[in-house]
C-alpha positions in Angstrom: -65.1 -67.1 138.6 -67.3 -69.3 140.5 -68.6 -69.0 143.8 -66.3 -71.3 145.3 -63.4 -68.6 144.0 -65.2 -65.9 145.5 -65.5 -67.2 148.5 -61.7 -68.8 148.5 -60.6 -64.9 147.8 -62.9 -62.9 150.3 -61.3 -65.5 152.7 -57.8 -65.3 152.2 -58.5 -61.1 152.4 -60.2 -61.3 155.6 -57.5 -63.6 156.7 -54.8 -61.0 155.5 -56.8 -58.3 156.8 -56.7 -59.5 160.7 -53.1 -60.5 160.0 -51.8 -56.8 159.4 -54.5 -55.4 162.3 -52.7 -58.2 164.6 -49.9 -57.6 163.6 -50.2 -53.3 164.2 -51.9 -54.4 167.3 -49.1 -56.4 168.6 -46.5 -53.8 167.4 -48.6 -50.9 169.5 -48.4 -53.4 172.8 -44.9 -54.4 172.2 -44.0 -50.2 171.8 -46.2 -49.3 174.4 -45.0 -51.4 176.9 -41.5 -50.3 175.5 -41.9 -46.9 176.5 -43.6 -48.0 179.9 -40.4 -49.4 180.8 -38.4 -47.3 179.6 -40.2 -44.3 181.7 -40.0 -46.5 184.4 -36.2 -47.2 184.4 -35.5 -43.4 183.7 -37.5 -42.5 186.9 -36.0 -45.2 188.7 -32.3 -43.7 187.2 -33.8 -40.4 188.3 -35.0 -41.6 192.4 -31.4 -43.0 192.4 -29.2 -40.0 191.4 -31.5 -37.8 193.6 -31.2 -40.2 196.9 -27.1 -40.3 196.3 -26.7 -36.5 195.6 -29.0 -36.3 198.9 -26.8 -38.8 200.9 -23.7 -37.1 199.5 -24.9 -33.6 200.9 -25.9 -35.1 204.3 -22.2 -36.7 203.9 -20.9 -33.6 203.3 -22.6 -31.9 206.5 -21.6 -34.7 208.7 -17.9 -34.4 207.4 -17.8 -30.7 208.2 -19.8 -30.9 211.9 -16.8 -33.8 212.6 -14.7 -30.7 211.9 -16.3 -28.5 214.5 -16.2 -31.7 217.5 -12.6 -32.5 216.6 -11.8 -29.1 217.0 -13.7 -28.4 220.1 -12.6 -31.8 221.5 -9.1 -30.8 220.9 -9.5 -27.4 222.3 -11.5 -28.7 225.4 -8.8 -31.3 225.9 -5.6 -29.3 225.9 -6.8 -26.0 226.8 -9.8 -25.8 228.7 -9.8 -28.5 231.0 -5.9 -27.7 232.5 -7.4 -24.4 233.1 -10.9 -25.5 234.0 -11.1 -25.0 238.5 -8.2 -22.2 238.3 -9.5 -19.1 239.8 -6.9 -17.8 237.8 -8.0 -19.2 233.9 -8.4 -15.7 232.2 -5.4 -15.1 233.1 -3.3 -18.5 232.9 -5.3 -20.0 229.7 -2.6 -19.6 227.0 -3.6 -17.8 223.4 -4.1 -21.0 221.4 -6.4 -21.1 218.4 -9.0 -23.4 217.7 -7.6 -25.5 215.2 -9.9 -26.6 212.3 -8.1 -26.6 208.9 -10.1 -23.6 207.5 -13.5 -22.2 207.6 -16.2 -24.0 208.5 -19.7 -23.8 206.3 -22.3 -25.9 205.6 -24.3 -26.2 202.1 -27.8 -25.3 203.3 -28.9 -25.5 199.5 -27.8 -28.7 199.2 -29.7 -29.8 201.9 -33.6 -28.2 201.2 -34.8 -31.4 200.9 -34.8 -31.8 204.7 -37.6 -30.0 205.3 -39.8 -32.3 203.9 -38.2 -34.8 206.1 -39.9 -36.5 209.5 -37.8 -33.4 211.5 -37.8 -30.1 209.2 -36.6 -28.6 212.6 -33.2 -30.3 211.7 -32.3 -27.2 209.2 -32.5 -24.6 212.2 -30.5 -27.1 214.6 -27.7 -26.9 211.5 -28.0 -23.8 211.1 -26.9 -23.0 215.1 -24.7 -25.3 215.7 -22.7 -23.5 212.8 -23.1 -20.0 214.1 -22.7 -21.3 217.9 -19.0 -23.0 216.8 -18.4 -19.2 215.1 -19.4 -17.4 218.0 -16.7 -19.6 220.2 -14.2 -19.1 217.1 -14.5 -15.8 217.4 -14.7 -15.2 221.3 -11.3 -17.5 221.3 -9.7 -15.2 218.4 -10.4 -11.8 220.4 -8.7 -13.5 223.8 -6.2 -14.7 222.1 -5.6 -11.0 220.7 -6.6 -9.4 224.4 -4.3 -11.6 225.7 -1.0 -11.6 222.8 -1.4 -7.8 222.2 -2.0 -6.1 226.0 -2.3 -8.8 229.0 1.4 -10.2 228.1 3.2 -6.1 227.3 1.7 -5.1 230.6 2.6 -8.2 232.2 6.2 -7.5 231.7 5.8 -4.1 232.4 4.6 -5.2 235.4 7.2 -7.6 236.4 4.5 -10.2 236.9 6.2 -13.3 235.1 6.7 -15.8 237.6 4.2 -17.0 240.7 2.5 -13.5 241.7 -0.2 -13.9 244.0 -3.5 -13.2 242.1 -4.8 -10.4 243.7 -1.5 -8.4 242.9 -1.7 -9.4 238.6 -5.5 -8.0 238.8 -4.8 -4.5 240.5 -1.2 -4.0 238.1 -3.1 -5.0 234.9 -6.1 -3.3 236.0 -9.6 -3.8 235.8 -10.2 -3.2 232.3 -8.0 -5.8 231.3 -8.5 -8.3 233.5 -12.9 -7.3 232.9 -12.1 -8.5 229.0 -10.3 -11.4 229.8 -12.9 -12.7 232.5 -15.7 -11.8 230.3 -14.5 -14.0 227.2 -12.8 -17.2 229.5 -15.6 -18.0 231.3 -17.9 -18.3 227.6 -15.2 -19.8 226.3 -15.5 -22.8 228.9 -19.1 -22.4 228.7 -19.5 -22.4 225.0 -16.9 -25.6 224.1 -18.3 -27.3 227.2 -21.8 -27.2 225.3 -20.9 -27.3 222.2 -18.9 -30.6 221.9 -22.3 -32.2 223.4 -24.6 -30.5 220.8 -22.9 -30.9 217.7 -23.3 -35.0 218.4 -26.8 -34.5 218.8 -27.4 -32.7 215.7 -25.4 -35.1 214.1 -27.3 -37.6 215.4 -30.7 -36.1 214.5 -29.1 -35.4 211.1 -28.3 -39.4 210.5 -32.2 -40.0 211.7 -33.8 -37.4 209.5 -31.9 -38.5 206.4 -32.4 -42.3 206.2 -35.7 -42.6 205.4 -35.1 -40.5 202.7 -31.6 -41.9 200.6 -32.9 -45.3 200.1 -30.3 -47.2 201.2 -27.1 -45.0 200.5 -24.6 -44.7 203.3 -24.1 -42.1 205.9 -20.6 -41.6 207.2 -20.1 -42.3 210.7 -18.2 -40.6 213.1 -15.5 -41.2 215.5 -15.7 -39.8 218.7 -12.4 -38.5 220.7 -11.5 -39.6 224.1 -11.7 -37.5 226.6 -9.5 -36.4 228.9 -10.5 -36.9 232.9 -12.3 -33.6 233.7 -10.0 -32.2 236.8 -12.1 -31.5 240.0 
């Protein structure tokens, strides 16, 4: 073998040689920017389940504080605002539930993710307005029981169906009586008064905190309820 062949074979193995090490070079890049990718559409995947289970729990809220207006608007409606300049409404206010459907709860573990939102105050607003539309469940509940299981026995004890003048239904039901009613009516008022306004605002303040933070999912909206002319 003559030069010329020696120098014909340590050619060709050089040229195989940086064949295969282009070749396993190109095969890393290809794999590596494989896996890139593939990292990157798995986080993507990941961002996008987390923002719709987040938008589905802020849904979820929203759906549930509708619940607590509707009722309050429908309470306020037909049974507060009849009743609202009567001297007379602990009395003449008729035992009538506040109708919601069920219990009312929010998912507060759902929604931990809020406090890393612009308003991390938004969790303690929730978190009244649920106990303040309890509270007025409750209050209701207890008149309604005040008035269904003593007011309307010693009413017709009394003889006082009909157009008694007020002063006469306070002295035969007597002041303890008529103290309970009084002192649940009047917060009763008070409470759906303030709470149809409230629970819009936290709603509100619910929508604002959330956005930023579902990337473009949808919030549901809600309807408000027309309102009756407040008597004066």
């Amino acid at each position: 073998m003559d030069s010329k062949d020696i120098l014909e074979l340590a050619g060709n193995f050089v040229t195989t040689l940086l064949g295969v090490g282009l070749g396993a070079w190109l095969a890393f890049k290809i794999d590596r920017r494989k896996s890139r990718e593939e990292r990157e559409l798995a986080e993507r995947n990941r961002r996008d389940e987390e923002s719709a289970r987040r938008a589905s729990a802020v849904n979820l809220a929203i759906h549930q504080l509708s619940r607590m207006y509707s009722a309050m608007m429908q309470f306020r409606n037909e049974v507060v605002d009849p009743m609202r300049k009567s001297p007379a409404a602990w009395y003449e206010m008729p035992p009538t539930d506040i109708y919601c459907g069920g219990r009312i709860e929010l998912e507060f573990s759902s929604l931990q993710f809020l406090f890393s939102s612009s308003d991390p105050g938004i969790m303690a607003m929730l978190a009244m307005e649920e106990t303040r539309f309890a509270n007025l469940v409750l209050l209701v509940n207890r008149r309604n029981a005040m008035h269904l299981d003593q007011l309307q026995p010693m009413q017709e004890r009394k003889g006082l169906e009909g157009s008694a003048e007020l002063g006469a239904i306070e002295k035969a039901l007597g002041p303890r009586i008529v103290s309970s009613m009084k002192s649940y009516t009047g917060p009763i008022i008070e409470f759906t008064d303030r709470g149809v306004v409230s629970v819009l605002q936290v709603i509100n303040a619910l929508r604002a905190a959330a956005l930023p933070m579902i990337d473009g999912n949808k919030l549901i909206a809600i309807e408000t309820l027309p309102e009756k002319a407040r008597q004066g």
